[in-house]
N, C-alpha and C positions, 0 to 999 in steps of 0.2 A: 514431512509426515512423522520424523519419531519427535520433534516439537509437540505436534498436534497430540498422539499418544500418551507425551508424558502429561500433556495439560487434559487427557481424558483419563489418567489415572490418577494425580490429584485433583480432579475436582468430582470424580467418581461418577465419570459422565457414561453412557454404556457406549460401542459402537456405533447404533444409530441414532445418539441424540446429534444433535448441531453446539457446535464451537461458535456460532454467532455471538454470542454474549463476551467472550474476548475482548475483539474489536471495540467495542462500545464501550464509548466515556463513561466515566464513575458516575457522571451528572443522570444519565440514561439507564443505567442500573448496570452498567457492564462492569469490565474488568479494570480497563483503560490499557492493555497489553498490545503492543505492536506485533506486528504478525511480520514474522522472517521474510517473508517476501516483499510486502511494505520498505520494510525497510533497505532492502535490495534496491527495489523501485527509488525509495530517495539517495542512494548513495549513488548511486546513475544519474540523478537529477542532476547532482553536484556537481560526479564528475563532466558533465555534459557541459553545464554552466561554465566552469571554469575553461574547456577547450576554448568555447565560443565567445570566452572574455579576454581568453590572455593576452598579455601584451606583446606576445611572440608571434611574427607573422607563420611560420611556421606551426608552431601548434593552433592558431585560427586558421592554418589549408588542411590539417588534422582533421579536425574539428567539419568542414565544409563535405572533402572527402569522405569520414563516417557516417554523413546526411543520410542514412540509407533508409528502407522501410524498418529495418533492423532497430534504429535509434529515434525515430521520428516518435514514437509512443515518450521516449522521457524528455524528450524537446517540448511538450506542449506544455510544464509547470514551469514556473519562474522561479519556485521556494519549494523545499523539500517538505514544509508542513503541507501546501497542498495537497501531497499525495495522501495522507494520512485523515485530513478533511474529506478531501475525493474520497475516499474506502471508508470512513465511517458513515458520510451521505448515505452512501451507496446500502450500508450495509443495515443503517435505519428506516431506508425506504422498501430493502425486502423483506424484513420483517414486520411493517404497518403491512404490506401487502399481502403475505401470509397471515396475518393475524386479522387482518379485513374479510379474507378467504372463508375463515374460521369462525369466523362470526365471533 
């Protein structure tokens, strides 16, 4: 939240406009800026990958044991850019959807 603030006080955005335009690649008119939590999401990616790769049998029963509902959200990407792919998708499909809304 004071991320999102400070980027509504330089970019002179009010309260209730939307921070969408962030996320969004340079190519799509956006910012191209990773969002703190993204990036949370891919260093979870990582560290997840590497439990589930190491060559230590003990950190792959780590790894088995964490399998929880808790962890199963950053198990399903294979590469940390996925995530940031996934959230820009996502975040160019609610904006056609809003702006399709809108006529």
């Amino acid at each position: 939240m004071m991320c999102h603030n400070k980027f509504r006080a330089w970019l002179e955005i009010p309260p209730c406009g939307t921070l969408d335009i962030l996320l969004l690649g340079k190519s799509k008119f956006g910012l191209n800026i990773i969002d703190i939590s993204a990036k949370f999401t891919q260093c979870q990616v990582v560290l997840r990958s590497k439990l589930k790769n190491s060559s230590f049998p003990d950190i792959r029963q780590a790894y088995k044991a964490s399998s929880t509902n808790t962890n199963v959200q950053y198990d399903r990407y294979l590469k940390p850019k996925e995530v940031i792919q996934e959230i820009r998708t996502e975040k160019v499909a609610n904006i056609t959807h809003y702006l399709t809304l809108q006529s």
